[in-house]
C-alpha positions as CSV (number, residue, x, y, z in Angstrom):
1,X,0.0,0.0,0.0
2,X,1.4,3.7,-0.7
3,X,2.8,5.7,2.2
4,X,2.1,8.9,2.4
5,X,5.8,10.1,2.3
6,X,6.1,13.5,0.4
7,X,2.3,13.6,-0.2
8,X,1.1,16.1,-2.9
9,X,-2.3,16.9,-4.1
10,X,-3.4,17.0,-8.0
11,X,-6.4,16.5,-9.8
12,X,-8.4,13.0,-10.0
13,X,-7.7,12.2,-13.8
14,X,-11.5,9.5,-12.9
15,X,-13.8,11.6,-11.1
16,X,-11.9,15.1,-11.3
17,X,-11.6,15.8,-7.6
18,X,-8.8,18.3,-7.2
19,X,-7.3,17.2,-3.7
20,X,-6.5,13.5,-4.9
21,X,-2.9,12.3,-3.7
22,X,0.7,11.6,-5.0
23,X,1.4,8.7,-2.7
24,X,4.6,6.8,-2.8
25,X,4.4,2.9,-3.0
26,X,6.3,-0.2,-3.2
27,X,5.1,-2.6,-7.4
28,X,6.7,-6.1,-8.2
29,X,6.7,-7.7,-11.5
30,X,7.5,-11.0,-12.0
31,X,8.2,-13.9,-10.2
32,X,11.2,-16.7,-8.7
33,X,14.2,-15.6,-10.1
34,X,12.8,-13.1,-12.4
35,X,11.1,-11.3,-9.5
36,X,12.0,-7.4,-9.9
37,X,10.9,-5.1,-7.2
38,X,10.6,-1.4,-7.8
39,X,10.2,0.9,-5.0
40,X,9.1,4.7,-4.3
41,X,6.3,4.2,-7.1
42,X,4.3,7.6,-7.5
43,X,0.6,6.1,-7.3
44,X,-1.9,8.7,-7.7
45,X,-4.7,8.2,-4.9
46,X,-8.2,9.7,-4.7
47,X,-10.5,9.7,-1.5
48,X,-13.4,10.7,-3.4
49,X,-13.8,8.3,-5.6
50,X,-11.2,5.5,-4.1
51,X,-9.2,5.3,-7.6
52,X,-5.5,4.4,-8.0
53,X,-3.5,5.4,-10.9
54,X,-0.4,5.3,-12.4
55,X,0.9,8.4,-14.7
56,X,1.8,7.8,-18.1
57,X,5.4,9.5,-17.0
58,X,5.1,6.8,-14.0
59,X,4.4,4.3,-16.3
60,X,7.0,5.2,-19.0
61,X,9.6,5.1,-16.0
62,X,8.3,1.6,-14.9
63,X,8.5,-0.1,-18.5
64,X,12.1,1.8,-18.7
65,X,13.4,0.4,-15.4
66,X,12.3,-3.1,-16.4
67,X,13.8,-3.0,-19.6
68,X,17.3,-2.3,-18.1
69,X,16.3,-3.7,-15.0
70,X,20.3,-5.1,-14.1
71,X,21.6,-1.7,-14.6
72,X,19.2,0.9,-11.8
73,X,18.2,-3.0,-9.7
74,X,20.9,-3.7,-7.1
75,X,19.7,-7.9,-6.2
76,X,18.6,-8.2,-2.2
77,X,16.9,-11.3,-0.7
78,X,13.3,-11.0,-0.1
79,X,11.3,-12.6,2.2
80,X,8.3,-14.5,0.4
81,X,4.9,-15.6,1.9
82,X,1.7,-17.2,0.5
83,X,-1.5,-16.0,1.3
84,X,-3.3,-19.1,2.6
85,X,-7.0,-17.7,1.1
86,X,-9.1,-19.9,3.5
87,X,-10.9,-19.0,6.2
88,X,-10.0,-19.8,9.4
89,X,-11.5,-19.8,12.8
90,X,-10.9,-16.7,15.7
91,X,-9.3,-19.4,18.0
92,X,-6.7,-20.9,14.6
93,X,-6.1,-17.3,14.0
94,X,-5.1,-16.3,17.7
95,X,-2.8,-19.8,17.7
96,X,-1.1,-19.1,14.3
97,X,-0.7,-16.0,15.7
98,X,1.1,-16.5,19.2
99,X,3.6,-19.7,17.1
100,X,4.6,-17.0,14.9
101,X,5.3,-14.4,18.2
102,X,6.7,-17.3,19.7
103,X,8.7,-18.2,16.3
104,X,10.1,-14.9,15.9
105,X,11.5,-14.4,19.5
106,X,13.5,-17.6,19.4
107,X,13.0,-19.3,16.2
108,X,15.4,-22.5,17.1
109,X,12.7,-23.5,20.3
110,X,9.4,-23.7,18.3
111,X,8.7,-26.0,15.4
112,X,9.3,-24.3,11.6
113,X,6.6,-21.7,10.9
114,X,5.6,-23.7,8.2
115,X,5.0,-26.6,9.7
116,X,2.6,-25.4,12.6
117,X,0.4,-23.8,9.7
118,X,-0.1,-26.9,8.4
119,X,-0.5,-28.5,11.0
120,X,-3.4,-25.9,12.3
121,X,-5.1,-25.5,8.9
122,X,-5.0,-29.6,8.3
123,X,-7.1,-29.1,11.7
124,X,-9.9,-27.8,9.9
């Protein structure tokens, strides 16, 4: 989601408020080894009408960055997750969250993070 570093107001380019919001935001294309991550993405916000856009200079920038993305890209690792998209209980929720408090503190005295999802959601 776009921070609101920096904010600056323009015209909606949908609905034509004039206070809609230059927010800064974080877009990722691709994916594995091909994953490219592009940060400090202007994203044009509007609380009128709830849009999000991307300027054609934005979007000119993007497709240039990703064409030469090995020159302005320096490589990082990055921490992946999968969104589980199931629903789960109040009580699996409050458990998968406390294994992952208790994960993070010391992660060598609780079972691996992925595991204990499993084993919760296999529950169900």
């Amino acid at each position: 989601m776009p921070n609101n570093r920096n904010a600056k107001t323009t015209a909606c380019n949908v609905c034509g408020y004039r206070e809609a919001r230059t927010k800064y935001g974080t877009r990722a294309y691709g994916k594995g080894a091909d994953l490219l991550v592009i940060e400090n993405v202007p994203v044009v916000v509007c609380p009128s009408c709830g849009q999000s856009q991307l300027t054609a200079e934005t979007l000119h920038e993007l497709e240039r960055i990703k064409l030469h993305r090995h020159g302005p890209a320096k490589p990082r690792s990055v921490a992946v997750a999968s969104f589980i998209g199931m629903p789960i209980s109040e009580s699996q929720c409050l458990l998968l969250d406390e294994r992952l408090r208790q994960h993070e503190e010391n992660p060598e005295d609780v079972e691996p993070w992925e595991k204990v999802r499993n084993d919760i959601l296999s529950e169900m």
